[in-house]
N, C-alpha and C positions, 0 to 999 in steps of 0.2 A: 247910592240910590238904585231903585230895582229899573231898568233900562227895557222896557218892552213893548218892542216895537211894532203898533198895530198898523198895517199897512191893508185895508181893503181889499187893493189893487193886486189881482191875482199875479203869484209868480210863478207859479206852477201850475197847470188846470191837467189834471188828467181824466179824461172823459172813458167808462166804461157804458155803452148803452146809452142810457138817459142818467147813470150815475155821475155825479161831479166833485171829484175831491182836492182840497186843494193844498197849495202848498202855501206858510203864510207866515211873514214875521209880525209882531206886535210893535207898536211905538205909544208904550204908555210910559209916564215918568211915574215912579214910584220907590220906595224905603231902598231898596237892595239894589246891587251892580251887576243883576242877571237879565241875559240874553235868550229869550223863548220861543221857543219856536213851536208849532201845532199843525195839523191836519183841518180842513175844515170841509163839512160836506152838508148843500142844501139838497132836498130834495128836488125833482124835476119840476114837480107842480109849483114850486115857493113862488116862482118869476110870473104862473102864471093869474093867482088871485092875491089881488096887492090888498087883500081885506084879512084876511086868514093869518092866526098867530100860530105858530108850533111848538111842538115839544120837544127839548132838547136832552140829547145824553152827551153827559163828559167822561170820556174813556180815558182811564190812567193804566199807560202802559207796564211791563215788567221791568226787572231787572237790567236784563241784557237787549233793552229796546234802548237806554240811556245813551247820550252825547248829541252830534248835530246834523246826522242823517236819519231826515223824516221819512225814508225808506223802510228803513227797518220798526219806525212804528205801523207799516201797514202788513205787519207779519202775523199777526195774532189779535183777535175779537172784532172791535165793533169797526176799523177800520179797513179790514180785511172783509167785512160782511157789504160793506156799502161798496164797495168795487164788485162786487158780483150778485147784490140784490137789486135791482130796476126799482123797486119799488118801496124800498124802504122810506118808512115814514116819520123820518125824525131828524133833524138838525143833528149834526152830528160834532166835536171839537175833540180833538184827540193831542192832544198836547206831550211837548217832547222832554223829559225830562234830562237837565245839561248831567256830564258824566261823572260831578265833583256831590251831586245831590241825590238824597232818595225825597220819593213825595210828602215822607211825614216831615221834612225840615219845614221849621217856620217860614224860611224863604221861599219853598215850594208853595207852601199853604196861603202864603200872600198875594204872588204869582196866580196863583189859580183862582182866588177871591179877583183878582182884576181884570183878569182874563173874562170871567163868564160876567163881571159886572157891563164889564167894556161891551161884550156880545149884546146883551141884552139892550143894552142900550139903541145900539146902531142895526140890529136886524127884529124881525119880527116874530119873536120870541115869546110863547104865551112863558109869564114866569112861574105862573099856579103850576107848571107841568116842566120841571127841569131835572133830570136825573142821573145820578151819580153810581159809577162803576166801574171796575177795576180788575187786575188780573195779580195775583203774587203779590211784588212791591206796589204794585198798581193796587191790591184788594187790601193791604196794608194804608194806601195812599186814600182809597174810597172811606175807611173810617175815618180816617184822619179828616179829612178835607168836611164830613158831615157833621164832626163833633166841632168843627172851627167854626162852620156858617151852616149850622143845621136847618135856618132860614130860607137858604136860598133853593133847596132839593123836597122835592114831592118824595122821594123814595130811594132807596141805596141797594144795588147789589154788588157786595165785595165779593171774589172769587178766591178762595185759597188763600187770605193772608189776613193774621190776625188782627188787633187794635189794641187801642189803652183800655181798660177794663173803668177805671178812673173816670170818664169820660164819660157813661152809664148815662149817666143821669140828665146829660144834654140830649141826648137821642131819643129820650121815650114818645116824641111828636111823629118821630120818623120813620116809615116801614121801610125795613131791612129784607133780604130775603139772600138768605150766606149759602154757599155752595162751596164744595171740597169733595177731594178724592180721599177715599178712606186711609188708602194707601200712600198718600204723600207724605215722604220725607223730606222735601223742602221747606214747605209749611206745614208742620204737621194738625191733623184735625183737632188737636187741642187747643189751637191758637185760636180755630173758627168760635171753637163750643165755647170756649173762659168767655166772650163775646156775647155769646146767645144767651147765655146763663146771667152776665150783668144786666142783660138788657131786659131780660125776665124776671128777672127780679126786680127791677125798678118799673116794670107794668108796660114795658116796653113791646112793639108792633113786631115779630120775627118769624122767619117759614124758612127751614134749615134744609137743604138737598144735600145729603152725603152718597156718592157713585161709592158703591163697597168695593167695585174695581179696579177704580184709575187710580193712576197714582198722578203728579205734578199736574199736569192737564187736563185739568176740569175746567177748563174755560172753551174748547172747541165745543165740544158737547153742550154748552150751557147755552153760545150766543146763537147754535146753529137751532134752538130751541124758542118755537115763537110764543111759546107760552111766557117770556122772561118777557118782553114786549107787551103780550095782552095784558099781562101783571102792570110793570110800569104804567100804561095809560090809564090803569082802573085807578091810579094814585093822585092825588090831587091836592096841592097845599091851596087852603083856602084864602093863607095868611098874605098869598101873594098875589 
């Protein structure tokens, strides 16, 4: 059975400013015998109107963010941005992946269906406005996780990592917007385009950013970028 353990009750609060991120195990009973662990960060104002629902982004880390120090997922993207923006405006869960898994394993993809079900439930979570995104194994993880519950997500941005091509025909509800370094030989740009191209062809929603410069690292440049943000909020699943 999947063991994760949602525990509310802060164990870690690291306060930058008015930023608050935290540190948090899960206690949900579920399929598999995994142990999860996440980042969680409300904005300043949540506490203060107990009316107002928000919009949330689920950040899936890389490769070498795996195992069970949540330290090292605040190295890189949306977790790294809420420690030093005051004012960001989104619910934020960044979740840890254990170091025997990448995020496209069904055990992950189960894990994270419980995870954001679990959120939604217990905080004030507008769900028309929930969004999915990802860095490398994380922007491999962001297809993944969209083609399993393409329900649950207003809108996807995977970074540098490709997906099942397979999968097309689930996503055409969902706008995408795929970024990559032209230059990357870890994921190379063909993983992005095979992607853009199945999902174009099935009548699919996609807006492609290729940096002709960078190579592996197109995800600094993309989160430090608030047009990814004015994008996301323009996104709205009506279905939820």
């Amino acid at each position: 059975m999947i063991i994760l353990r949602f525990i509310i009750a802060v164990l870690v609060l690291n306060t930058l400013g008015n930023s608050q991120q935290r540190k948090i195990k899960l206690d949900i009973m579920d399929k598999n015998d995994i142990s999860l662990n996440y980042l969680f960060y409300l904005p300043e104002d949540y506490k203060d109107d107990k009316e107002k629902k928000w919009p949330m982004i689920l950040f899936l880390h890389g490769m070498g963010e795996r195992g069970d120090d949540l330290e090292l997922v605040k190295i890189h993207g949306i977790p790294k941005i809420v420690n030093s923006k005051k004012d960001f405006s989104f619910i934020a869960v960044s979740p840890q992946c254990p170091i025997e898994f990448v995020w496209r394993d069904k055990e992950m993809l189960i894990a994270l269906e419980s995870l954001l079900l679990k959120l939604v439930k217990n905080f004030r979570i507008d769900k028309s406005r929930v969004y999915a995104t990802g860095l490398s194994m994380g922007g491999r993880g962001t297809w993944a996780i969209a083609a399993y519950r393409p329900d649950l997500f207003a809108a996807a941005a995977p970074i540098c990592g490709g997906g099942d091509s397979e999968t097309a025909s689930r996503l055409t509800k969902l706008p995408f917007w795929v970024f990559q370094g032209a230059l990357d030989t870890v994921h190379y740009p063909e993983e992005s385009e095979i992607m853009i191209k199945a999902l174009k062809n099935k009548g699919g929603e996609v807006r492609y950013t290729l940096y002709p410069e960078l190579h592996h690292d197109s995800w600094t440049i993309t989160y430090d970028n608030p047009e990814l943000y004015k994008w996301f909020l323009s996104k709205n699943n009506n279905n939820n």
